[in-house]
C-alpha positions in Angstrom: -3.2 9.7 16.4 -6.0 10.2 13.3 -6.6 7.5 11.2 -7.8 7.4 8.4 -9.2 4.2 6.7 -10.1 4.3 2.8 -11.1 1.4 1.2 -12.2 2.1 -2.3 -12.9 -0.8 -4.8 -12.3 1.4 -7.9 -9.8 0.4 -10.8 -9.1 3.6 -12.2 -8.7 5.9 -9.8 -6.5 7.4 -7.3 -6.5 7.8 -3.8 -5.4 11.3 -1.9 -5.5 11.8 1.4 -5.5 15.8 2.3 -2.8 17.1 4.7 -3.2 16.6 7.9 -1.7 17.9 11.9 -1.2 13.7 12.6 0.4 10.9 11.0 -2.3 9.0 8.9 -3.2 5.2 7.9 -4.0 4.9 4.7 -5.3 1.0 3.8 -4.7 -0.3 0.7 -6.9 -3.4 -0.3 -7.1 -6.2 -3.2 -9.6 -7.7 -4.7 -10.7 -11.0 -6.5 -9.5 -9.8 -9.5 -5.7 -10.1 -8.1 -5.1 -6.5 -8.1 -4.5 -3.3 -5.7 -7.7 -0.8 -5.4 -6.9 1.6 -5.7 -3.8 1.2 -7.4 -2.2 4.6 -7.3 -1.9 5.7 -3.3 -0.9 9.9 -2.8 -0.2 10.2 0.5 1.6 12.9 2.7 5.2 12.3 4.1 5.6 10.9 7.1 2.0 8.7 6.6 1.8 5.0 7.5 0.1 2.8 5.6 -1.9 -0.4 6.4 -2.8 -3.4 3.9 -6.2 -5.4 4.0 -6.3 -9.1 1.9 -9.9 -8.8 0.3 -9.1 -11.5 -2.5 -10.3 -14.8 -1.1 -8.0 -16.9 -3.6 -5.0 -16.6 -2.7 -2.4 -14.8 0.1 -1.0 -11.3 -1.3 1.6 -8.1 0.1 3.3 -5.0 -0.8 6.9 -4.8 -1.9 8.5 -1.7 -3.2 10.2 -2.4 -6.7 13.3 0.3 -5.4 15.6 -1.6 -3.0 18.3 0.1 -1.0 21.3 -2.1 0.2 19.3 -5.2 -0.8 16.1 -4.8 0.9 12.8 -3.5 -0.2 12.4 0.2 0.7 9.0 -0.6 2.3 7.3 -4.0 2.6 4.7 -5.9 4.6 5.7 -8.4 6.6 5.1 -11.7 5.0 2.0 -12.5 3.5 -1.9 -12.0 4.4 -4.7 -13.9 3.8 -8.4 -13.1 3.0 -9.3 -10.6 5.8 -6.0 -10.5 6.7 -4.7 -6.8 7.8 -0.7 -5.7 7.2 1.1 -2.7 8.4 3.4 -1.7 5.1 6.7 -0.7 7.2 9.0 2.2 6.2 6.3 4.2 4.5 6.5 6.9 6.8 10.6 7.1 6.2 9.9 7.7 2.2 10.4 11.1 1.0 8.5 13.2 -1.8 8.7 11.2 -4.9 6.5 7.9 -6.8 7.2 4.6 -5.8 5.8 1.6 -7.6 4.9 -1.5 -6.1 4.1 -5.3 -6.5 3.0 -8.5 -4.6 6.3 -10.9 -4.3 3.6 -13.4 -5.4 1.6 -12.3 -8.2 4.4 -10.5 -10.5 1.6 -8.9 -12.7 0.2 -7.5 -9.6 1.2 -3.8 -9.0 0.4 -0.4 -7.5 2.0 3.3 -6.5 2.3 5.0 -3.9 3.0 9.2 -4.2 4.9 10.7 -1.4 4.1 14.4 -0.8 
């Protein structure tokens, strides 16, 4: 399996990870500021996608704001804490299309993630 690990600490701008044979594991981080980095994710179908806890004040995840049958379409599993690492399940399910994101915690909090 490739993996690919991207942590950028940039505000404004996306991330894109280029096509590739394998799945892929794109990682999604916070920072003290309480917010995702970066906070738009493109990534190709069928990727996963990992979540690292950088902020040291408090616990964050990742929830998808669409919800099928009740439940978030991909989420981590509970809560992380600083240095904490989180597999985002059902990212590699999604199909072509934007899906925005928050952390159940911090409302104000919030990121997407493009399917390809």
């Amino acid at each position: 399996m490739r993996r690919l690990i991207l942590l950028v600490v940039a505000a404004c701008c996306a991330s894109v990870v280029p096509a590739h044979a394998g799945p892929v594991t794109l990682v999604v981080a916070t920072t003290a500021g309480q917010q995702y980095a970066p906070p738009t994710l493109v990534v190709p179908q069928g990727a996963s996608l990992e979540f690292v806890q950088l902020d040291p004040s408090a616990r964050h995840d990742i929830v998808s704001k669409y919800v099928v049958n009740r439940k978030a379409m991909f989420s981590t599993k509970g809560t992380a804490a600083f240095g904490g690492t989180l597999v985002v399940a059902g990212v590699e399910k999604l199909k072509p299309a934007t899906y925005p994101f928050t952390c159940s915690i911090h409302n104000w909090m919030s990121g997407q993630l493009i399917v390809r």
